[in-house]
C-alpha positions, -999 to 999 in steps of 0.1 A, spaced: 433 71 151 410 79 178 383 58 188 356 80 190 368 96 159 368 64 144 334 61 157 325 97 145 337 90 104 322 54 102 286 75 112 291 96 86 301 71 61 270 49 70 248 78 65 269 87 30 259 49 22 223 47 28 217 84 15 233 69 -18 209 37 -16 181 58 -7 180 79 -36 186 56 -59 160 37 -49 134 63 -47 142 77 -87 112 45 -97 88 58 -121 79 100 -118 96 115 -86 79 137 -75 106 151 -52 144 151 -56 166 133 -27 175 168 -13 144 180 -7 140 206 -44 111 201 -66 110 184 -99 106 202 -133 105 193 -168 133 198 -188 136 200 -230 166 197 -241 168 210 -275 189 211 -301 198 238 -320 203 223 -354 168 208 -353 141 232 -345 112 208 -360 121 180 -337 113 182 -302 143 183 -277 152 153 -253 128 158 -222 139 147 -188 122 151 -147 152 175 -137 156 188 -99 156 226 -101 188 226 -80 202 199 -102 242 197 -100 260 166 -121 271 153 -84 247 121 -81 226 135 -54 198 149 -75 172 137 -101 179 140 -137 156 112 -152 147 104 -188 112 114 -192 104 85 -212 123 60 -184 104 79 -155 67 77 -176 75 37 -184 80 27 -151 51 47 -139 28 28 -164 45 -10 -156 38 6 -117 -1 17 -130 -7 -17 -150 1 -41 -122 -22 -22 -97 -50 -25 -122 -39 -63 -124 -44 -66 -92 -81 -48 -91 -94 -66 -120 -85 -94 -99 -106 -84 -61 -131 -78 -91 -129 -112 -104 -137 -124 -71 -165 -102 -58 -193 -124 -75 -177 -154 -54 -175 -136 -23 -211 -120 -24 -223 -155 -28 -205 -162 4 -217 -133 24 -252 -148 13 -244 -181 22 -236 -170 53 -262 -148 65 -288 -173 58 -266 -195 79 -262 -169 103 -301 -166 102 -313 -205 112 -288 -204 137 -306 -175 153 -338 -193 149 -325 -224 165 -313 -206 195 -344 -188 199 -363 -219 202 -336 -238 223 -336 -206 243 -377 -209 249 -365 -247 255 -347 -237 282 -373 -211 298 -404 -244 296 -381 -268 312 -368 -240 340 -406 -236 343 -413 -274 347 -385 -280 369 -400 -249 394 -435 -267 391 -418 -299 404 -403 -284 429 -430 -271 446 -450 -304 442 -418 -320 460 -414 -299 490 -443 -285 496 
């Protein structure tokens, strides 16, 4: 086989492979778009020998073909994961919540810190400005 042909066919298989992963990773919770780009619909399946009974629903592709490359999701699967997805984000704020009191206390803390040091160097700095004004004095008493 040639080499760059070779080359050429191990491309395309790489991108086969990571097209496949891709997808399949991106069908967590609701998609909102299928892999090849089409958008997603609802889709009842119904039976005909029970017309009480709600048909099976699913988050179908519109241009959905049975060859693995677009979305055909039990509705049920897709609105689980969304909520496990929706639960552990709200986890995770009730927890920054939990710790807001804490923090605001902190922030306080450390504005009245920030506060006496400003003081201190406002009198160190008038510190500085009597002893420049001192040292002058004294200079003029000495070489004069």
């Amino acid at each position: 086989m040639d080499p760059a042909e070779e080359r050429s066919h191990s491309k395309k298989q790489k991108d086969y492979i990571n097209m496949l992963s891709y997808s399949c990773d991106s069908e967590y919770g609701i998609p909102k778009r299928c892999a090849c780009g089409g958008r997603i619909i609802d889709e009842d399946r119904v039976k005909q020998e029970y017309d009480t009974l709600p048909g099976k629903r699913f988050f179908t592709c519109a241009n959905y073909e049975a060859d693995g490359f677009h979305y055909r999701q039990p509705w049920v699967i897709g609105v689980q994961e969304q909520i496990e997805s929706l639960t552990k984000r709200l986890e995770e704020a009730e927890q920054l919540l939990n710790l807001m009191p804490s923090l605001k206390n902190q922030i306080e803390t450390l504005e009245a810190q920030a506060k006496g040091l400003t003081r201190q160097v406002d009198r160190l700095t008038a510190e500085v400005y009597n002893l420049t004004v001192q040292v002058a004095d004294l200079e003029k008493l000495c070489f004069d």
